[in-house]
C-alpha positions, -999 to +999 in steps of 0.1 A: -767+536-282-739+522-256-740+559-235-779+549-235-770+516-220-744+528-195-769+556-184-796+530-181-775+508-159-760+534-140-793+553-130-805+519-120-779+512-098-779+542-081-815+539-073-812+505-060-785+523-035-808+547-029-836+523-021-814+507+003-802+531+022-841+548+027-848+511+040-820+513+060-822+547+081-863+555+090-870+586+109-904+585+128-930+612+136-906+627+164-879+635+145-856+607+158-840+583+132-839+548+133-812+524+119-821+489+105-791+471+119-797+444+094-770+463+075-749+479+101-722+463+094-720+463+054-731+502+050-707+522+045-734+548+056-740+542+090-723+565+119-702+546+144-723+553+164-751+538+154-730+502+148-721+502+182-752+506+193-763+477+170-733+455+182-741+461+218-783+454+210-770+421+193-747+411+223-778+418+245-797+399+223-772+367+223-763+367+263-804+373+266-807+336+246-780+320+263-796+327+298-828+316+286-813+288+270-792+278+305-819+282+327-839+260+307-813+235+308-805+239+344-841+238+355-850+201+340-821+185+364 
């Protein structure tokens, strides 16, 4: 009954991996795969390439704010 258990828990836990990582990495009608970069940085899974890329998106994303942000600030003077 406990090797039931274990192989219960275990195929479980694999498929919540699995799950995961299919919600992770997407590939759309082209061919060309897209990463969630929600979880660049804790998968194992993703290239290097594909973090950077995230990194640099999320840098773009962050000096894109803080323009905004001192513009608006600027501006009302």
């Amino acid at each position: 009954m406990r090797k039931v258990g274990l192989f219960v828990s275990a195929t479980i836990i694999v498929w919540v991996i699995v799950v995961a990582f299919l919600h992770a990495i997407k590939v759309d009608k082209s061919g060309t795969v897209v990463y969630n970069c929600q979880l660049a940085e804790i998968s194992p899974d993703f290239p290097i390439k594909a973090k950077e890329g995230c990194r640099k998106l999320r840098m773009d994303k962050i000096n894109e704010q803080r323009t905004i942000q001192g513009d608006s600030i600027t501006s009302g003077r």
